[in-house]
NUMAR-654814 format. One record per residue: residue number from 1; x, y, z of N, C-alpha, C, CB in turn. Coordinates in nm, 3 decimals. Last residue first. Glycine has a CB too. Layout:
BEGIN
+-----+---------+---------+---------+---------+----------+---------+---------+---------+---------+---------+----------+---------+
: num :  n_east : n_north :    n_up : ca_east : ca_north :   ca_up :  c_east : c_north :    c_up : cb_east : cb_north :   cb_up :
+-----+---------+---------+---------+---------+----------+---------+---------+---------+---------+---------+----------+---------+
: NUM :       X :       Y :       Z :       X :        Y :       Z :       X :       Y :       Z :       X :        Y :       Z :
...
+-----+---------+---------+---------+---------+----------+---------+---------+---------+---------+---------+----------+---------+
***
This chain:
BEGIN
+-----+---------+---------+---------+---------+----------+---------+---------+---------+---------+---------+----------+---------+
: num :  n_east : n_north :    n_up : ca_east : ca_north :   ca_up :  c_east : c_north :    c_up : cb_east : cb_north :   cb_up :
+-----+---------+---------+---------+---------+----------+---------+---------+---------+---------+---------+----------+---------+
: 137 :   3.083 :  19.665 : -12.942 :   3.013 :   19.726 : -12.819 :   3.115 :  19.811 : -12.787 :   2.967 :   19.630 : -12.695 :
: 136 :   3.251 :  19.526 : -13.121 :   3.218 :   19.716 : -13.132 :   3.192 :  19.730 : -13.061 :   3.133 :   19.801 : -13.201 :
: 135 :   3.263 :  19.248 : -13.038 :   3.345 :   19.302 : -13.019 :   3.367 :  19.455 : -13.040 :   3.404 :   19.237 : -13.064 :
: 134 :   3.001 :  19.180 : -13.097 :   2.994 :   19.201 : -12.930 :   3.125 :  19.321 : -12.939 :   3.038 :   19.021 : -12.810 :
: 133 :   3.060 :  19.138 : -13.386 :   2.952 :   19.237 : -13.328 :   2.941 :  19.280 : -13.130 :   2.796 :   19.149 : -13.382 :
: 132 :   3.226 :  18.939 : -13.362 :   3.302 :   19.077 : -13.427 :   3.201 :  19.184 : -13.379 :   3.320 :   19.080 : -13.619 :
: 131 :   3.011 :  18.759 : -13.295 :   3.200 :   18.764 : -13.258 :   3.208 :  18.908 : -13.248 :   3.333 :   18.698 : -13.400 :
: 130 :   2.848 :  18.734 : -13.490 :   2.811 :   18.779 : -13.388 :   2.925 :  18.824 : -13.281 :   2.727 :   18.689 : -13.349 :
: 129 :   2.897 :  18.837 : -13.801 :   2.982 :   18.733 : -13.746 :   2.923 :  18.803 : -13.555 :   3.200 :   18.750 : -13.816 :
: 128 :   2.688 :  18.914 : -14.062 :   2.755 :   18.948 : -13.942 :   2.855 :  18.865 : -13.849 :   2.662 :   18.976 : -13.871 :
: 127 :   2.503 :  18.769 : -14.222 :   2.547 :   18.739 : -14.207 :   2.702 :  18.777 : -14.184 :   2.496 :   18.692 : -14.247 :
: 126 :   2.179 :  18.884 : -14.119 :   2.243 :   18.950 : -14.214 :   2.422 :  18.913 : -14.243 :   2.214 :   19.095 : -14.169 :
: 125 :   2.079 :  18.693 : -13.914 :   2.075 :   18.706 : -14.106 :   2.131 :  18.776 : -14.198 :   1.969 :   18.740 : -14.160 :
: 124 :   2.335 :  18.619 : -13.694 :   2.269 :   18.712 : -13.760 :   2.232 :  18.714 : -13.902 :   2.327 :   18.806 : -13.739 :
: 123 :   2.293 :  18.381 : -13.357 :   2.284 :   18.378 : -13.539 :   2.238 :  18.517 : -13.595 :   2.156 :   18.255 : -13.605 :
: 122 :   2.322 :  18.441 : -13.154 :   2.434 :   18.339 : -13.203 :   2.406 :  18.288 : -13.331 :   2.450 :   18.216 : -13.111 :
: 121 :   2.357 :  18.642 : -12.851 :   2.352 :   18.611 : -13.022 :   2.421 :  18.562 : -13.104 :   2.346 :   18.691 : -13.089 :
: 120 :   2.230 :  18.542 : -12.566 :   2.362 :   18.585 : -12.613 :   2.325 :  18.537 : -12.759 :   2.507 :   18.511 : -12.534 :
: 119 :   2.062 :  18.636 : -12.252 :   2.151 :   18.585 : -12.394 :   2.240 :  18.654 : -12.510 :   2.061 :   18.533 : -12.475 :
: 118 :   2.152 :  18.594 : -11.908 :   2.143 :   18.684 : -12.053 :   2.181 :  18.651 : -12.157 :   2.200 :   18.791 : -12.060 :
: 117 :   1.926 :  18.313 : -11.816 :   1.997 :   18.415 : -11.815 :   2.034 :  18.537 : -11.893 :   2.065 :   18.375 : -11.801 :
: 116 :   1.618 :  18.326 : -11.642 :   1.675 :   18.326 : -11.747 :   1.780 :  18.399 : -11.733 :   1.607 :   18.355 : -11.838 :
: 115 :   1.430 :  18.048 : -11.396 :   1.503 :   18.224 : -11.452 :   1.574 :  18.191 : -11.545 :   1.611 :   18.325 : -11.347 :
: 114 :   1.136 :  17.888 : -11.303 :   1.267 :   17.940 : -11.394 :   1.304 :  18.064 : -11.434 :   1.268 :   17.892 : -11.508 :
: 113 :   0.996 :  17.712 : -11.101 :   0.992 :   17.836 : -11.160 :   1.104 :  17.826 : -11.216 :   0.973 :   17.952 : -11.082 :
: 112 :   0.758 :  17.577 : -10.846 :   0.866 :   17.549 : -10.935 :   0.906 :  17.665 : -10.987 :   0.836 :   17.459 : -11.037 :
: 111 :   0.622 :  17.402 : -10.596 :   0.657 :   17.525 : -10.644 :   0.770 :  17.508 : -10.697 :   0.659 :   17.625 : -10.558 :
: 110 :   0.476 :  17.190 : -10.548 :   0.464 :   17.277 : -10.693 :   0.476 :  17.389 : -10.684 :   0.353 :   17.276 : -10.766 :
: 109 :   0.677 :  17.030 : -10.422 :   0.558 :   16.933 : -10.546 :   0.514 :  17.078 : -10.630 :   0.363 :   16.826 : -10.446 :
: 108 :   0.944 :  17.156 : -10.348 :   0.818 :   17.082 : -10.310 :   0.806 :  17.042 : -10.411 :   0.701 :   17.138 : -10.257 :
: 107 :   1.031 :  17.350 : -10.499 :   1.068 :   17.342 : -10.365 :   0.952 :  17.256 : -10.325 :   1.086 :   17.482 : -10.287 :
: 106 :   1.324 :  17.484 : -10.783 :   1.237 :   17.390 : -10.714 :   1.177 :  17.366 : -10.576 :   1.285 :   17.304 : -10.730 :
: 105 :   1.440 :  17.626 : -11.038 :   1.366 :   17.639 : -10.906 :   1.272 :  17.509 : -10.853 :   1.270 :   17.766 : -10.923 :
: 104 :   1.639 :  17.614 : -11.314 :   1.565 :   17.566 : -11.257 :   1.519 :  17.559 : -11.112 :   1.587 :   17.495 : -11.293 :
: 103 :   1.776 :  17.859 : -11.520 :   1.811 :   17.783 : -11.384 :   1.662 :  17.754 : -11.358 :   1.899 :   17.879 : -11.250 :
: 102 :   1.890 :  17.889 : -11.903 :   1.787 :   17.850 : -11.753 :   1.834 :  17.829 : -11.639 :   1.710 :   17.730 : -11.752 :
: 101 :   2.081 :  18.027 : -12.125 :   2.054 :   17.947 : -12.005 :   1.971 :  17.962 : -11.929 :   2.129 :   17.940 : -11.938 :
: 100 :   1.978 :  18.155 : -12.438 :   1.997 :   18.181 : -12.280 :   1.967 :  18.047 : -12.197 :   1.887 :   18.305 : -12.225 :
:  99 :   1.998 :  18.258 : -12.766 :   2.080 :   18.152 : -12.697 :   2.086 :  18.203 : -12.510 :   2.258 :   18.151 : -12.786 :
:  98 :   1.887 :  18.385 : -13.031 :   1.925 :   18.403 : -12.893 :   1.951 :  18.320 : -12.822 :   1.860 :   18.453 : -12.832 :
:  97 :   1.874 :  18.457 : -13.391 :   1.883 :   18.383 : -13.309 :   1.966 :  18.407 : -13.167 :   1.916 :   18.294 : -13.377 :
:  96 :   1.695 :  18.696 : -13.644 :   1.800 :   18.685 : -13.559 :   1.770 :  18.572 : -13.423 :   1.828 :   18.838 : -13.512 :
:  95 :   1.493 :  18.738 : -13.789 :   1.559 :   18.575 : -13.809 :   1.696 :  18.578 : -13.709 :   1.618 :   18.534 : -14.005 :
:  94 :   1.310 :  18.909 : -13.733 :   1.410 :   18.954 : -13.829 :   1.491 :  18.788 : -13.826 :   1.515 :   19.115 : -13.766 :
:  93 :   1.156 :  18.819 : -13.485 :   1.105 :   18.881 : -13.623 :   1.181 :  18.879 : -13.758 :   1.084 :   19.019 : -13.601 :
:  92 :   1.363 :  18.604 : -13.331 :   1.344 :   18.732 : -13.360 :   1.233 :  18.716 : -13.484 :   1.489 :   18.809 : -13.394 :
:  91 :   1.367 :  18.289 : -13.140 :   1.387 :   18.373 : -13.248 :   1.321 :  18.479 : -13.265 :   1.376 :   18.320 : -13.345 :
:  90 :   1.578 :  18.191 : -12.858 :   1.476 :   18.298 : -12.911 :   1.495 :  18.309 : -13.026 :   1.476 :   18.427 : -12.861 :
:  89 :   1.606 :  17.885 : -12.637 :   1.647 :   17.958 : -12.797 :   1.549 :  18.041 : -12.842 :   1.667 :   17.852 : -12.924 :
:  88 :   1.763 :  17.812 : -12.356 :   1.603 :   17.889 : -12.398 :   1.688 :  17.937 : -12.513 :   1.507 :   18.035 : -12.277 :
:  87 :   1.786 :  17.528 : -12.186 :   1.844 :   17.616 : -12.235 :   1.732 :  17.681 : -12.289 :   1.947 :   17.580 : -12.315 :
:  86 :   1.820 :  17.286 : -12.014 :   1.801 :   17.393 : -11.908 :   1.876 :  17.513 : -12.025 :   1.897 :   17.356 : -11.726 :
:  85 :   1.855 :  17.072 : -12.179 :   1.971 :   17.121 : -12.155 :   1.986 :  17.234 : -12.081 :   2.024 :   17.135 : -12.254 :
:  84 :   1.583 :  16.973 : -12.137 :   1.714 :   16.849 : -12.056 :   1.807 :  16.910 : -12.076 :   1.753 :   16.687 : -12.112 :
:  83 :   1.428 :  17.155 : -12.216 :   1.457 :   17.133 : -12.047 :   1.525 :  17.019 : -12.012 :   1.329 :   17.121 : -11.958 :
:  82 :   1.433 :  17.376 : -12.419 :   1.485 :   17.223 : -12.393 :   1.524 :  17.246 : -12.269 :   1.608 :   17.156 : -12.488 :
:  81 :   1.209 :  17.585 : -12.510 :   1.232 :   17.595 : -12.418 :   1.299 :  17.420 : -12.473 :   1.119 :   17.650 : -12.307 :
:  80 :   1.165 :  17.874 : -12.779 :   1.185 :   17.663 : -12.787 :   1.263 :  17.685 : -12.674 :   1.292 :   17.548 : -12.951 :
:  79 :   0.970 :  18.133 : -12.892 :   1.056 :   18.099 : -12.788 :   1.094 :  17.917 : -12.775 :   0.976 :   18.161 : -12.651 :
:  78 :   0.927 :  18.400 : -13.129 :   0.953 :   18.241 : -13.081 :   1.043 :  18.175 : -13.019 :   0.958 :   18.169 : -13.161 :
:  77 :   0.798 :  18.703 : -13.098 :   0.963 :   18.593 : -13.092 :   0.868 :  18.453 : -13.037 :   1.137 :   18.662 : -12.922 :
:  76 :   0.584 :  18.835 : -13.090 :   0.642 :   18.802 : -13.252 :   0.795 :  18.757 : -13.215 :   0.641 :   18.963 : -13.377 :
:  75 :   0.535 :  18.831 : -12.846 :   0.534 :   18.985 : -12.906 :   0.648 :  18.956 : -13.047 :   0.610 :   19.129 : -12.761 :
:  74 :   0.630 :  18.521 : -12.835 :   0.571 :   18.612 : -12.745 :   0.608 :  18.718 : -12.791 :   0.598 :   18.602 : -12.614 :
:  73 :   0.543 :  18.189 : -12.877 :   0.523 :   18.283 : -12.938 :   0.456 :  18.397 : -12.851 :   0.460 :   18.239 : -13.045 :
:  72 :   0.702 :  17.859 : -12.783 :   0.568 :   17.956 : -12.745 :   0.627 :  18.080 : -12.822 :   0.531 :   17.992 : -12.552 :
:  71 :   0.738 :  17.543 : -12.740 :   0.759 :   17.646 : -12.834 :   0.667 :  17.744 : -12.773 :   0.730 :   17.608 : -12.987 :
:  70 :   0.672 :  17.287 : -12.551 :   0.785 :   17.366 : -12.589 :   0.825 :  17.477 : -12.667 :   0.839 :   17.309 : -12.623 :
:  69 :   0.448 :  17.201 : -12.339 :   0.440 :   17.315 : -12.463 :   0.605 :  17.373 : -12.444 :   0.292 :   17.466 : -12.434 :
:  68 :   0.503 :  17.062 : -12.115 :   0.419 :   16.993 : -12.230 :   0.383 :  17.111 : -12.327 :   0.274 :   16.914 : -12.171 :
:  67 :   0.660 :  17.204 : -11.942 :   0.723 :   17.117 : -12.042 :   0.631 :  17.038 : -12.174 :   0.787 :   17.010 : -11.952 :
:  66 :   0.635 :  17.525 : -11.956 :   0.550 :   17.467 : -11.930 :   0.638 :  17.307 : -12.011 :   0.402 :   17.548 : -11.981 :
:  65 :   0.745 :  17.865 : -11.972 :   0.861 :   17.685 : -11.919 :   0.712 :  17.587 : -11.903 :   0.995 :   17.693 : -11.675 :
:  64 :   0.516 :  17.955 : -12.021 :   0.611 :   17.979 : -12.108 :   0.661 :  17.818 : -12.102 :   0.719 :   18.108 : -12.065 :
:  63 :   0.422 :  18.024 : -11.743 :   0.359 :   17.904 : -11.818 :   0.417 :  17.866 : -11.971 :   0.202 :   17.937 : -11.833 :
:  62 :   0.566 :  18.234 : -11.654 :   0.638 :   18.136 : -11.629 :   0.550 :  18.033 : -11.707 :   0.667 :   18.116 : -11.479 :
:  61 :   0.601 :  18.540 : -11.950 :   0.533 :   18.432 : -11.835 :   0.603 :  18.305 : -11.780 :   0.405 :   18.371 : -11.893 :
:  60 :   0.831 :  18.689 : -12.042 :   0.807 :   18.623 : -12.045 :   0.742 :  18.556 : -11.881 :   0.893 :   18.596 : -12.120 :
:  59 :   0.900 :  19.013 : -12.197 :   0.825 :   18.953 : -12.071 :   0.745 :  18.806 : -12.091 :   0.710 :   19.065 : -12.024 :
:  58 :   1.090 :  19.216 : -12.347 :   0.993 :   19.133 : -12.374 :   0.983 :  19.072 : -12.257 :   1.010 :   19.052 : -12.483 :
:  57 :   1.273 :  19.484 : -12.490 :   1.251 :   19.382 : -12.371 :   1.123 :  19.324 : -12.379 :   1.262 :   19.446 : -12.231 :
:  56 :   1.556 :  19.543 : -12.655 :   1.393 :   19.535 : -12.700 :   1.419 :  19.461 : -12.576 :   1.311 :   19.460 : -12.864 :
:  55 :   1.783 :  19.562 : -12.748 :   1.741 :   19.739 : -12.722 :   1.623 :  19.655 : -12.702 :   1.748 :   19.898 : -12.860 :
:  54 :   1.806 :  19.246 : -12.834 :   1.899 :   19.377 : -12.922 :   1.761 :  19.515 : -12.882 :   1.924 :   19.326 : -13.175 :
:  53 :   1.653 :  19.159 : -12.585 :   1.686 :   19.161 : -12.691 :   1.711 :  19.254 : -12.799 :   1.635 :   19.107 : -12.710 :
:  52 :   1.605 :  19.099 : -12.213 :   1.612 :   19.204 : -12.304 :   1.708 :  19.144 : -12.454 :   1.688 :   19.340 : -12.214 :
:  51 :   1.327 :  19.008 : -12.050 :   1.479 :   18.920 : -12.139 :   1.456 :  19.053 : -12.216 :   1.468 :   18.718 : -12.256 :
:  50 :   1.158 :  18.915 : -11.715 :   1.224 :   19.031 : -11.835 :   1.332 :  18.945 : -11.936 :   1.331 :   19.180 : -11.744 :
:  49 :   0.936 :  18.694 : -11.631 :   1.089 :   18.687 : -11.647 :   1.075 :  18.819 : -11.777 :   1.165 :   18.494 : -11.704 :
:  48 :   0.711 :  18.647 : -11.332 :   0.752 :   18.697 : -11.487 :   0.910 :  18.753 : -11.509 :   0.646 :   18.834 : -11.530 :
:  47 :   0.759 :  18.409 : -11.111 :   0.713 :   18.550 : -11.130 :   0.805 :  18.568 : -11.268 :   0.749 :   18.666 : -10.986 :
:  46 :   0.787 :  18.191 : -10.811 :   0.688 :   18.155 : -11.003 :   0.676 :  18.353 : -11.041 :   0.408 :   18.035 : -10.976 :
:  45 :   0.887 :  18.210 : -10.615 :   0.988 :   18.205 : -10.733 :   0.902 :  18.243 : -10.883 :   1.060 :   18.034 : -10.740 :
:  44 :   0.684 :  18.188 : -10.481 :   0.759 :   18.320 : -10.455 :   0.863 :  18.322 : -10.544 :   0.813 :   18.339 : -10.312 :
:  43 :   0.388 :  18.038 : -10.510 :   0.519 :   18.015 : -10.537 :   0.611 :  18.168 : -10.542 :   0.519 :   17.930 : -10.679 :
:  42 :   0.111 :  18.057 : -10.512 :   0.175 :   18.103 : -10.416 :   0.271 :  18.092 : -10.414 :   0.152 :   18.082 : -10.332 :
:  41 :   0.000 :  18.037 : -10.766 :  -0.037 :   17.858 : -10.657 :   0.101 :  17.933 : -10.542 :   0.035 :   17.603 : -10.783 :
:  40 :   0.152 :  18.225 : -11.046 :   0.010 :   18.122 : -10.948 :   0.066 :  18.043 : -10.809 :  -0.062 :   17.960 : -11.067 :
:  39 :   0.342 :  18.299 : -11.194 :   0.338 :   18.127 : -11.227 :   0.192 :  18.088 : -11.097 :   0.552 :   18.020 : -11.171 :
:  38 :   0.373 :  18.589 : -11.145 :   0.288 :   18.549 : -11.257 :   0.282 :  18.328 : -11.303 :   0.376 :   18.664 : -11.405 :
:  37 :   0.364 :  18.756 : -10.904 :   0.351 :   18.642 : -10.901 :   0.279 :  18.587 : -11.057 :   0.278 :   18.621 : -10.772 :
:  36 :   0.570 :  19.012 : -10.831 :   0.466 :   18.985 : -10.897 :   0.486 :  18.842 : -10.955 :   0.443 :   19.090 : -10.993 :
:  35 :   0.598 :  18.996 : -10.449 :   0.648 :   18.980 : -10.525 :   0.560 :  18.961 : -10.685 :   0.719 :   18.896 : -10.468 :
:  34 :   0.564 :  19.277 : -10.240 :   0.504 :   19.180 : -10.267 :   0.588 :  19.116 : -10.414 :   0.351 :   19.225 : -10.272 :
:  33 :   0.641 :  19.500 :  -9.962 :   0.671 :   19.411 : -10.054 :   0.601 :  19.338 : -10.101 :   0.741 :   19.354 : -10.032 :
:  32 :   0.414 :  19.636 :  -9.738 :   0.523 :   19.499 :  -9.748 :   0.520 :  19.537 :  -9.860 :   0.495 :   19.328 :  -9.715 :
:  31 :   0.463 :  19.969 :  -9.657 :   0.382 :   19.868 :  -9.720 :   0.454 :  19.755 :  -9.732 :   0.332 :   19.905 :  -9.846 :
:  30 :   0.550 :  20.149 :  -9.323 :   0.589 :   20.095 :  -9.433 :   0.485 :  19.978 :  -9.530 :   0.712 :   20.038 :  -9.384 :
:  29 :   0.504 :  20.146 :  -9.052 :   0.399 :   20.210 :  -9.176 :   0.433 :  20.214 :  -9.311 :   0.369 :   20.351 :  -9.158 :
:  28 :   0.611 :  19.999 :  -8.940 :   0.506 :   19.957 :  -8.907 :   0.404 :  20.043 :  -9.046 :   0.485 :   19.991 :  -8.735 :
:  27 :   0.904 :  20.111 :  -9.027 :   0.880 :   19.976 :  -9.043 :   0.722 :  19.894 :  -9.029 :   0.970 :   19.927 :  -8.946 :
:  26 :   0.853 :  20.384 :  -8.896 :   0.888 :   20.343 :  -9.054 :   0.835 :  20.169 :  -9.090 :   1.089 :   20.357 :  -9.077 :
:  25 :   0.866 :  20.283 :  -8.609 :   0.737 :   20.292 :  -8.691 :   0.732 :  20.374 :  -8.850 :   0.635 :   20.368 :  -8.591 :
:  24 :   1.117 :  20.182 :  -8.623 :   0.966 :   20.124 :  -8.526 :   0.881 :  20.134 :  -8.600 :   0.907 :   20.199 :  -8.392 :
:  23 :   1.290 :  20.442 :  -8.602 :   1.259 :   20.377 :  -8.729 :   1.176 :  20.213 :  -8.695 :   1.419 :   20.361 :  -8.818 :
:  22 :   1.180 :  20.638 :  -8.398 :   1.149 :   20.644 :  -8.572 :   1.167 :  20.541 :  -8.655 :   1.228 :   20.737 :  -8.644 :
:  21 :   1.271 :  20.477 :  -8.160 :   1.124 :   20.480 :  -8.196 :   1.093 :  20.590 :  -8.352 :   1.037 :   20.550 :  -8.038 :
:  20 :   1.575 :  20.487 :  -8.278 :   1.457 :   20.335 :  -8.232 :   1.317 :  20.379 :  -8.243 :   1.468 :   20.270 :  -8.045 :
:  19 :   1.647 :  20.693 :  -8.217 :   1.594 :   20.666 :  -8.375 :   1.543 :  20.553 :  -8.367 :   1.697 :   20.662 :  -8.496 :
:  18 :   1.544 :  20.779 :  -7.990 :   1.468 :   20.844 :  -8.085 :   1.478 :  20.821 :  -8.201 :   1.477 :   20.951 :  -8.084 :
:  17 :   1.749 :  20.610 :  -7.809 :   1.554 :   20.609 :  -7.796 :   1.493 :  20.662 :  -7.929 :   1.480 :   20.735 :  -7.657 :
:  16 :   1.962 :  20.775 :  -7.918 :   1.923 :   20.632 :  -7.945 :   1.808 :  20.619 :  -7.961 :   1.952 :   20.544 :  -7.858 :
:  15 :   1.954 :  20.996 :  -7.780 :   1.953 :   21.010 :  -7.913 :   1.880 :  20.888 :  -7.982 :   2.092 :   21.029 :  -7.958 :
:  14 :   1.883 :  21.065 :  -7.515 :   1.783 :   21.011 :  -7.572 :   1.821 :  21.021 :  -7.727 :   1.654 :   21.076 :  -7.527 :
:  13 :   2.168 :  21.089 :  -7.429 :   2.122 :   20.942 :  -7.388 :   1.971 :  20.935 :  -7.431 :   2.138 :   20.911 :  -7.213 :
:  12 :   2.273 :  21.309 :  -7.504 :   2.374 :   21.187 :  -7.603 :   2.232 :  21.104 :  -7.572 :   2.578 :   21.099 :  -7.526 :
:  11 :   2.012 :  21.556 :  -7.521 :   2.088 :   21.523 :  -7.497 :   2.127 :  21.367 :  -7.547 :   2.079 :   21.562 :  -7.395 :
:  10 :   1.968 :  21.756 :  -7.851 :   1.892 :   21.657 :  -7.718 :   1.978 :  21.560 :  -7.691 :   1.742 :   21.574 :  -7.749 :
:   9 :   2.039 :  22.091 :  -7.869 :   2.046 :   21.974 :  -7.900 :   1.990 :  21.881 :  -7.809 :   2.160 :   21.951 :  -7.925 :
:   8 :   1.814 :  22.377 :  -7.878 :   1.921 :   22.312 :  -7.784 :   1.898 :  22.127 :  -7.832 :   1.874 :   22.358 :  -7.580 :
:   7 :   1.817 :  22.647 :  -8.086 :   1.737 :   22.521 :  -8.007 :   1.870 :  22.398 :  -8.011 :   1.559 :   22.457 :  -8.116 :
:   6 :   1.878 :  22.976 :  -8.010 :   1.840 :   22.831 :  -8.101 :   1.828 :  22.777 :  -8.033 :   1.911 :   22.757 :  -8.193 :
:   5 :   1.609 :  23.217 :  -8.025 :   1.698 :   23.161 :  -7.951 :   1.730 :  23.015 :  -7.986 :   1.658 :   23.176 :  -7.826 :
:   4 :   1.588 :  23.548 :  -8.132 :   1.597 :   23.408 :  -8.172 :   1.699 :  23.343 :  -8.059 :   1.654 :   23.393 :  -8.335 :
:   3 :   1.437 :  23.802 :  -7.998 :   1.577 :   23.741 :  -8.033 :   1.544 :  23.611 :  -8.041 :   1.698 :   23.763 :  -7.931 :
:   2 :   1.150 :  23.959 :  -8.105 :   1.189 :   23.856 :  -8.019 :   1.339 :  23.795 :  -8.072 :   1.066 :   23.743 :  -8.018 :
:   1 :   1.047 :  24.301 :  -8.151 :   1.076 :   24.172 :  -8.204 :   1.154 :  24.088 :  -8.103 :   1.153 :   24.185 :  -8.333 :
+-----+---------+---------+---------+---------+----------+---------+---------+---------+---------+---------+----------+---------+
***
């Protein structure tokens, strides 16, 4: 049998060289990124908005913020977009009411888009005091 012989570190001055040319071609064989583009026409902002509601997440399109359709109906919430107060009111199945701010995107003539912020509950049918309900979390 053959004595093991370990293997000899490489010397200080090709350490560099060697993570330059690993990480060269991480970067060359790496896949880009892409962003999911659900508003169209190449806009890097226009992409589908998550909103999570009591444990429930729902996915809102950007044709949603469309200003000539203010109401839209998505997986049984009704959504009323007011774009002079850049605000988004959800209603629930159950009559529970959501309250989220908008930010408005803009960059040209048409690339536009909107994000949402996190809302916040500001009516319970079961007449809960939404106050007292943040305050168990």
């Amino acid at each position: 049998m053959k004595p093991i012989t370990p293997v000899r570190p490489l010397p200080s001055a090709t350490r560099p060289l060697l993570g330059t040319v690993v990480g060269a071609a991480l970067l060359l064989l790496a896949p880009m990124a892409q962003a999911k583009e659900g508003g169209g026409s190449g806009c890097p902002w226009a992409q589908d908005v998550s909103l999570t509601l009591d444990r429930e997440t729902i996915t809102l399109p950007q044709a949603i913020f469309n200003p000539s359709t203010p109401t839209a109906n998505v997986d049984g919430y009704e959504l009323d977009v007011d774009h002079k107060t850049l605000s988004l009111r959800v209603t629930g199945p159950r009559g529970h009411i959501w309250q989220a701010a908008l930010t408005h995107l803009a960059s040209g003539k048409r690339c536009k888009a909107f994000y949402v912020g996190r809302p916040t509950l500001v009516f319970d049918p079961l007449g809960e005091d939404p106050a007292n309900r943040v305050a168990r979390k």
